[in-house]
Wavefront OBJ file of the C-alpha trace (Angstrom):
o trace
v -2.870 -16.589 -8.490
v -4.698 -13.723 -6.624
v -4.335 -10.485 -8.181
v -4.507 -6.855 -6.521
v -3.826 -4.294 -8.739
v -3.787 -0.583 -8.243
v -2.280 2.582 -7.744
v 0.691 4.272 -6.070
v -1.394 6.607 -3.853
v -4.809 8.225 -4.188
v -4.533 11.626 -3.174
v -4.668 13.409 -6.510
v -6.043 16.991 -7.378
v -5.814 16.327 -10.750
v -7.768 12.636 -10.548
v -11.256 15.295 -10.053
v -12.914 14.625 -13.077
v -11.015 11.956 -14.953
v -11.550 9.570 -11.685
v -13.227 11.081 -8.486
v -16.088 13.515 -9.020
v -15.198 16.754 -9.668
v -17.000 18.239 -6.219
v -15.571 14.767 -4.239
v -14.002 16.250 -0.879
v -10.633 15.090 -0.278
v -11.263 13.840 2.803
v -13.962 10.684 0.696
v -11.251 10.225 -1.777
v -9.978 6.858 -0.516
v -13.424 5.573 0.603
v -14.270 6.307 -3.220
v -11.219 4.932 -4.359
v -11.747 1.763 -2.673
v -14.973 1.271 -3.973
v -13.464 0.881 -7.541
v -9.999 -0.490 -6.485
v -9.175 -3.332 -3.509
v -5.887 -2.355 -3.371
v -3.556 0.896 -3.151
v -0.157 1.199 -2.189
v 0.280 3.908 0.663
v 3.016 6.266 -1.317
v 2.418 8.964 1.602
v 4.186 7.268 4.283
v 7.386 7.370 2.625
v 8.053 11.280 2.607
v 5.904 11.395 6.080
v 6.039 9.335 9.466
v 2.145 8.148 9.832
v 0.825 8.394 12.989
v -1.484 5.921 14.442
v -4.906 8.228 13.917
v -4.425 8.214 10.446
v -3.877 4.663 9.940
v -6.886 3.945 11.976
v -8.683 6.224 9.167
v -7.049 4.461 6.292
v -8.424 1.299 7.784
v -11.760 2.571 8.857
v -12.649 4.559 5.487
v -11.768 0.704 3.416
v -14.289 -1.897 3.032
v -12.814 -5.364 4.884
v -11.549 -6.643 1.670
v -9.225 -3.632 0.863
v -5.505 -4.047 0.793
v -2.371 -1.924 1.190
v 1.374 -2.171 0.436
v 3.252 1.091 2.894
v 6.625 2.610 1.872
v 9.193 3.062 4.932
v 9.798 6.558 5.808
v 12.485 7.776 3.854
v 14.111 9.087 7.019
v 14.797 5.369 7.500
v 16.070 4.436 3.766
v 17.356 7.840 1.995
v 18.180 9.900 5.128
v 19.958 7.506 7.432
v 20.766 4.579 4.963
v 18.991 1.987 6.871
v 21.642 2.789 9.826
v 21.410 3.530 13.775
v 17.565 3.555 12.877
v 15.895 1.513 15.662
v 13.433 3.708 16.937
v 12.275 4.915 13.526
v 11.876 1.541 12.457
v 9.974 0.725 16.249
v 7.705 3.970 15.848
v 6.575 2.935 11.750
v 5.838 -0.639 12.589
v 3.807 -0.074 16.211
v 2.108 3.422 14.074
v 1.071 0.961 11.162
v -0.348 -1.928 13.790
v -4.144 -0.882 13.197
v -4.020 -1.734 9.498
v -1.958 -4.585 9.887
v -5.088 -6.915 8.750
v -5.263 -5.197 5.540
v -1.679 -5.111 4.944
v -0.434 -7.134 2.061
v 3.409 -5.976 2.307
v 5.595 -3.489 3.602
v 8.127 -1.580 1.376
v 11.567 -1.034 1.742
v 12.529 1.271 -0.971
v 16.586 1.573 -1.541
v 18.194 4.970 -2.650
v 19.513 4.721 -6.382
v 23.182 5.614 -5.022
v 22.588 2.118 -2.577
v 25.002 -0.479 -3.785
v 25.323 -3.960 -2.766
v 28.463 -3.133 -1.121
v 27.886 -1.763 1.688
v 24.455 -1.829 1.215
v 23.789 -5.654 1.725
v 25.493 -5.564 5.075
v 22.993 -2.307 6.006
v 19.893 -4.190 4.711
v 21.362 -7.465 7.119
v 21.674 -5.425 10.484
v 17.774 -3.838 9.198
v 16.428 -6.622 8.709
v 16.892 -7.849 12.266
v 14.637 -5.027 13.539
v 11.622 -6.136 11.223
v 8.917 -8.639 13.122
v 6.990 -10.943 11.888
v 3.675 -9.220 11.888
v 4.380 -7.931 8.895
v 5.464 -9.259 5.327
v 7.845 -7.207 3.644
v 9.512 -6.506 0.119
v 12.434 -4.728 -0.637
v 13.253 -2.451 -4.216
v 16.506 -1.956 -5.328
v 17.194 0.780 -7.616
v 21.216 -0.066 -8.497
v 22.060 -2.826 -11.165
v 24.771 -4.295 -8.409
v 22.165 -5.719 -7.001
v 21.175 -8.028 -9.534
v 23.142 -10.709 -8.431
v 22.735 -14.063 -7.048
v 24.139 -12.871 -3.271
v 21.620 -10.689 -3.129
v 18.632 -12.744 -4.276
v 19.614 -15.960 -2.025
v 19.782 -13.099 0.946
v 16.284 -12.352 0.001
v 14.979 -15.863 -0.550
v 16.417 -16.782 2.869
v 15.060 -14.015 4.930
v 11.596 -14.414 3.078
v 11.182 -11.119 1.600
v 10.226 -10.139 -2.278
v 12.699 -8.352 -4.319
v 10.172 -5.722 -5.756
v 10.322 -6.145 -9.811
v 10.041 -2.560 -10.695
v 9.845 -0.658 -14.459
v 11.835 2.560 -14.226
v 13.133 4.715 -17.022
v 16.583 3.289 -17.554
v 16.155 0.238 -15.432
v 13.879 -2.755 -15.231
v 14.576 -5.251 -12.186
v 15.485 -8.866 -13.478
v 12.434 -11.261 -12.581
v 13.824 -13.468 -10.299
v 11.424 -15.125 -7.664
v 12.363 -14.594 -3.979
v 9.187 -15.438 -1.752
v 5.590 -16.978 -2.189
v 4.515 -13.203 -3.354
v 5.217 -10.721 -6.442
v 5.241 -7.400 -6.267
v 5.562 -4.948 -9.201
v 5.661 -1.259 -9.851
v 5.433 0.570 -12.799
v 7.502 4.095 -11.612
v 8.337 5.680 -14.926
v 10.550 8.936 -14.802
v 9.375 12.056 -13.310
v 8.798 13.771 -17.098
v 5.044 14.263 -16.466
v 3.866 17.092 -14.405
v 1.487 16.506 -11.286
v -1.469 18.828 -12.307
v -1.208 16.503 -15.433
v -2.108 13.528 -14.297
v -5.688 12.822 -15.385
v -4.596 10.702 -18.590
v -2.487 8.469 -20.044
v 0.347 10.606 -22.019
v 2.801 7.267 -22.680
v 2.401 4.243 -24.960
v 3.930 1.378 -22.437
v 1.723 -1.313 -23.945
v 4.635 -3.197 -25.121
v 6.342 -2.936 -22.095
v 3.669 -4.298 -19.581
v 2.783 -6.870 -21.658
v 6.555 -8.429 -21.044
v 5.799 -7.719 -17.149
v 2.240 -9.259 -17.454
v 4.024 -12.781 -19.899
v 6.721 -12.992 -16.825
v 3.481 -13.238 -14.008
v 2.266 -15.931 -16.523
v 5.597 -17.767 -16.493
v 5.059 -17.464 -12.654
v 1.483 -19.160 -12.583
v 2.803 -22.081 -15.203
v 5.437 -22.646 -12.307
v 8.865 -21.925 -14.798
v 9.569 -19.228 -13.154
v 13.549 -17.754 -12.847
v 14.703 -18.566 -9.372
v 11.719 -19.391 -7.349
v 11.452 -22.190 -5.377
v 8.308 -21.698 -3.399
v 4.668 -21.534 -4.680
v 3.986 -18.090 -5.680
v 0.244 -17.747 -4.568
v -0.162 -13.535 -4.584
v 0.799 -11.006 -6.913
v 0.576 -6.796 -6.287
v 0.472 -4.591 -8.934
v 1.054 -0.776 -7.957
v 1.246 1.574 -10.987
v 2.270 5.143 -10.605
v 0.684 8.184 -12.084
v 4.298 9.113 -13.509
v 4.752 5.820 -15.260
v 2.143 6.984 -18.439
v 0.244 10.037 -16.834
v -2.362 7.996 -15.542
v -2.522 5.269 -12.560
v -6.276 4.023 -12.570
v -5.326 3.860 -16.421
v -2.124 2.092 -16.222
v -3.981 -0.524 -13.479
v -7.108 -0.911 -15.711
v -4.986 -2.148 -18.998
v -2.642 -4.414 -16.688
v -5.843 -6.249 -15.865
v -6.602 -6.916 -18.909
v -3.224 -8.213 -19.843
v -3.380 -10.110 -17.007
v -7.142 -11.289 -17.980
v -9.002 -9.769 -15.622
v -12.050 -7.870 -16.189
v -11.772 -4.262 -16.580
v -13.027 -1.726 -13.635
v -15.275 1.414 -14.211
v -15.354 4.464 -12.509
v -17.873 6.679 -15.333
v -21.055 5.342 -13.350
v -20.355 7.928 -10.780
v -23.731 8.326 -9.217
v -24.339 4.748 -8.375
v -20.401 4.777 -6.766
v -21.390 7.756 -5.150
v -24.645 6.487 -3.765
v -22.381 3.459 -2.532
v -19.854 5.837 -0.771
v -22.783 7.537 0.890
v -24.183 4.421 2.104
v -21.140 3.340 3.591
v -20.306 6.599 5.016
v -23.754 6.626 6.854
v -23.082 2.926 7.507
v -19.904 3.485 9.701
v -21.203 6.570 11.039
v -24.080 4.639 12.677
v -21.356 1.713 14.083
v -19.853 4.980 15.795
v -23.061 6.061 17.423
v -24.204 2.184 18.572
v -20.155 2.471 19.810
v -20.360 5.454 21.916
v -24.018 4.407 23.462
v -22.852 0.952 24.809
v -19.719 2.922 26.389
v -21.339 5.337 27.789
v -24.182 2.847 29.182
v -21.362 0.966 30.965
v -20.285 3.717 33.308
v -23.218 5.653 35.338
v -22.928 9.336 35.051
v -21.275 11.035 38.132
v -24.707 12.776 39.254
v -26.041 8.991 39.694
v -22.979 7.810 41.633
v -23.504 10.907 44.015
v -27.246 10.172 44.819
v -26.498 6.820 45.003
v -23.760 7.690 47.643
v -26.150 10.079 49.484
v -28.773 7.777 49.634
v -26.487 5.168 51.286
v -24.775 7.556 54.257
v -28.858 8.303 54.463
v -29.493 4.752 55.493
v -26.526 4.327 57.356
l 1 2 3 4 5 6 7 8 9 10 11 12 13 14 15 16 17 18 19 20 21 22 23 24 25 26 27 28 29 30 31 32 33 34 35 36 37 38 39 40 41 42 43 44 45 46 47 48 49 50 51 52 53 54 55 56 57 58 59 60 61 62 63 64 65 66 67 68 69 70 71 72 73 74 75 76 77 78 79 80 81 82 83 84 85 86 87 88 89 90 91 92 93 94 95 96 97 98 99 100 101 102 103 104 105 106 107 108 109 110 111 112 113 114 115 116 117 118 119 120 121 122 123 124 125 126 127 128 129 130 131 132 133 134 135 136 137 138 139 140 141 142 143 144 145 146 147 148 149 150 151 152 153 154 155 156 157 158 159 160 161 162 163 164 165 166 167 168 169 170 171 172 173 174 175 176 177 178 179 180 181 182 183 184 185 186 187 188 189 190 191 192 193 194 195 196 197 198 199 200 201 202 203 204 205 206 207 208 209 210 211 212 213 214 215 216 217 218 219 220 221 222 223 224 225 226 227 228 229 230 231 232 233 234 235 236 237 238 239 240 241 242 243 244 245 246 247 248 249 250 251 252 253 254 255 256 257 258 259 260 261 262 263 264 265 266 267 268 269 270 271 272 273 274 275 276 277 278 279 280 281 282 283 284 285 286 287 288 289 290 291 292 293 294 295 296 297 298 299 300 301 302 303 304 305 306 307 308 309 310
């Protein structure tokens, strides 16, 4: 089983000090971030369209062995129910192309009020806009759901029902595709500029999510009928105050070593390296452009000196 296990987003004011640097400049946040992490899932995307520039950042600040999981836009899910939302849908998918590489999954994230009726037919006429460059996973935040017509629709389309940890609500553990995919949400009891520790004792409760990955890897796994080859971990700051501390005990559980981030100099040195790194790919870039085309002055001697001849 390969593992990738981090957080639900990076950009964090209150991560300076317990996890970035406290004088790191927002804009090095996810190169830092990556250099502890390989994987983050983009929580931005859901409350704003991306456009392409800033996926092309996202892919250019990440070493080559970085991955991503994306929410949909909740315009697409929340606002219009998954309905009449074609060129939404178009715009996301062709906007999120340049990170496609590095792109583990897609999220479709239901509103809690979604039921399986109508919802199911929704999610059928949706899923017809999707392409295949893309893998995708759906969450489902309504127990209606958690029914066999849903998880054969899943199973047969190939996408992962998400098994997520909410307050009130845990997602049954059934196996729909050759991936997992959990989250660790929480509630929203824990205040933002709070978020530089861990404030809730889940221990208990993550070590049932990290025994049902294991029942995965043995192969007795509830439902699945494919070889499950890839699990994603995504833990949320509101889940127990902190995410890099949430991700750093599920690899453990999951027995994998943990990760550091208090050797900050030598990450930092690493950061700068890389910065300077891609920096000088830009330069070498813009030089062999620029030696492809002749400047105009050239062109117009060159023109001169040829009427001259004539």
């Amino acid at each position: 089983m390969q593992y990738h296990i981090g957080c639900s987003g990076w950009s964090y004011t209150a991560w300076l000090g317990p996890f970035y640097p406290p004088k790191l400049e927002n804009a090095d946040w996810l190169r830092y971030y990556s250099q502890v992490f390989d994987y983050v899932e983009i929580d931005s995307s859901f409350y704003r369209m991306p456009n392409k520039l800033m996926v092309k950042n996202w892919a250019k600040r990440t070493p080559d062995n970085f991955r991503f999981t994306a929410k949909f836009p909740k315009v697409i899910t929340h606002d219009k129910h998954l309905v009449d939302v074609n060129e939404e849908v178009y715009t996301f998918l062709e906007n999120m192309e340049p990170l496609q590489e590095k792109t583990l999954a897609l999220l479709v994230q239901l509103p809690p009020s979604m039921q399986i009726t109508p919802g199911l037919q929704s999610l059928k006429e949706f899923v017809r806009l999707l392409d295949g460059r893309f893998r995708y996973a759906v969450e489902v935040r309504h127990p209606s759901w958690f029914q066999d017509l849903a998880y054969n629709f899943f199973a047969n389309n190939d996408i992962c029902m998400v098994w997520s940890q909410l307050a009130r609500m845990s997602t049954p553990p059934i196996v729909t595709t050759d991936f997992l995919y959990v989250r660790f949400i929480g509630d929203r009891s824990i205040d933002e500029k709070d978020f530089g520790k861990i404030q809730k004792d889940r221990i208990i409760e993550m070590k049932q999510w990290a025994d049902e990955i294991k029942q995965v890897e043995s192969g007795k796994e509830r439902g699945g009928k494919k070889e499950v080859n890839l699990a994603m971990i995504a833990a949320n700051n509101h889940y127990a105050g902190f995410g890099p501390g949430t991700a750093n005990l599920f690899r453990k559980m999951v027995d994998l070593p943990e990760l550091s981030w208090e050797n900050r100099n030598q990450l930092q040195e690493r950061l700068e390296l890389r910065k300077r790194h891609l920096e000088q790919l830009e330069q070498d870039h813009q030089i062999r452009n620029s030696s492809k085309v002749p400047p105009r002055n050239i062109k117009k001697r060159q023109s001169s000196l040829t009427e001259f001849i004539k």
